[in-house]
C-alpha positions in Angstrom: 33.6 -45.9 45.4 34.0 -44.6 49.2 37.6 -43.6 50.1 40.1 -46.4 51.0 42.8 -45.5 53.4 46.3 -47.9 52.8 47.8 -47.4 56.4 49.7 -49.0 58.9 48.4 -49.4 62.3 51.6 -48.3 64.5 52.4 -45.5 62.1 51.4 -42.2 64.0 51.3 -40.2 61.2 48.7 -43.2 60.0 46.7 -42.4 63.3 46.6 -38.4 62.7 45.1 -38.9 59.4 42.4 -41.5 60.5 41.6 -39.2 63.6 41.5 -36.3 61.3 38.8 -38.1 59.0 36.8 -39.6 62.1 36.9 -35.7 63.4 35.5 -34.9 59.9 32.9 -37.3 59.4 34.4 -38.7 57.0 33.8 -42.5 56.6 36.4 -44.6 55.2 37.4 -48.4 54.5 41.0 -48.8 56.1 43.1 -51.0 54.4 46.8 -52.6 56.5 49.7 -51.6 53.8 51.8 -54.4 55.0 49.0 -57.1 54.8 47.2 -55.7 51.7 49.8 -53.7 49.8 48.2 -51.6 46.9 49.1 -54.0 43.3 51.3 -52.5 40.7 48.6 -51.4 38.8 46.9 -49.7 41.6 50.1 -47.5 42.3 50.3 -46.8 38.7 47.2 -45.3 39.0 47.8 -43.4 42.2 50.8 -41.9 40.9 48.8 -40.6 37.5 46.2 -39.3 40.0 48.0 -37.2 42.5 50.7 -36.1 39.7 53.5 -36.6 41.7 56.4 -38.5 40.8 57.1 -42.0 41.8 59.6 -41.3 44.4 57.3 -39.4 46.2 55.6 -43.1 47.4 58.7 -44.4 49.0 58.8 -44.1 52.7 62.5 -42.3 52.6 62.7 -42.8 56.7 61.6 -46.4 56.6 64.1 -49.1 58.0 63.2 -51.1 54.9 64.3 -48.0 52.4 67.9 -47.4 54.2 68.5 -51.5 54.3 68.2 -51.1 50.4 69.8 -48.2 50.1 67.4 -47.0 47.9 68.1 -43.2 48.1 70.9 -43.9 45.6 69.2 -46.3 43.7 66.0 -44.6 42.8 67.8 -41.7 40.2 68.4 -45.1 38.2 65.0 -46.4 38.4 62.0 -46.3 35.5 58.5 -46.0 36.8 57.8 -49.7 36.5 60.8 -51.0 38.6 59.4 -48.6 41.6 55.7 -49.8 41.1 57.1 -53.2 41.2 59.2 -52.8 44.3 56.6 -50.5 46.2 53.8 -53.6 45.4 56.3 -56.0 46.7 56.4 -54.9 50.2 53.6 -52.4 52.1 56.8 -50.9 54.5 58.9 -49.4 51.4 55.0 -47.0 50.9 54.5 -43.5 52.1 51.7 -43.8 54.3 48.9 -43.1 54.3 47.6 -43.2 51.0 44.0 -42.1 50.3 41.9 -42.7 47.6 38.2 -41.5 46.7 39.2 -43.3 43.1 39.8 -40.1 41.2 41.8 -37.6 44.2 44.5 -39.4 45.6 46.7 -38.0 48.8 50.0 -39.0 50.2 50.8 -39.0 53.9 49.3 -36.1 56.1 49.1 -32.9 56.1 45.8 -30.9 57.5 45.4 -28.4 54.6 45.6 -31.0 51.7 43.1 -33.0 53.7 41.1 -29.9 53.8 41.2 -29.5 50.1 40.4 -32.8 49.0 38.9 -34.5 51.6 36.3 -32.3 53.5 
């Protein structure tokens, strides 16, 4: 499997990432979040991967996340309700997710990028 990239167009962090690849040589299938949101399952499996909690794939300064008011509601959460409502609706993601199918990263940063994707 080549990497997949779940990101969202206007999101700069989004475009850092993808330039950081393209800078890399890295080649890469993007995927739009909000058209083609990752399934249930597939965020199950992302979470396992990257061994970071659940939480950790909301986007906390989304719109979408304050209108919910999620911050309060997550502590009550299991796993599967937050799978269900991240697969429900691309904006509530941290983006960008990247995937190789067995490393999987969570928004930007340069030196995990470096580690895992380089």
């Amino acid at each position: 499997m080549g990497l997949k990239v779940y990101q969202y167009p206007k999101c700069g962090t989004c475009r850092k990432a993808l330039k950081w690849l393209d800078e890399n040589g890295v080649e890469y299938d993007s995927i739009h979040i909000v058209d083609n949101p990752p399934s249930q399952e597939e965020l199950k499996s992302f979470i396992q991967k990257s061994e970071l909690p659940a939480k950790k794939f909301f986007n906390t300064s989304g719109k979408k996340y304050r209108e919910l008011g999620l911050k309060d509601k997550l502590k009550g959460m299991s796993e599967d309700e937050m799978t269900e409502l991240l697969a429900s609706d691309g904006m509530l993601i941290k983006r960008p997710i990247v995937t190789d199918g067995q490393n999987v990263t969570v928004g930007f940063k340069e030196e995990t990028f470096e580690e895992t994707w380089k």
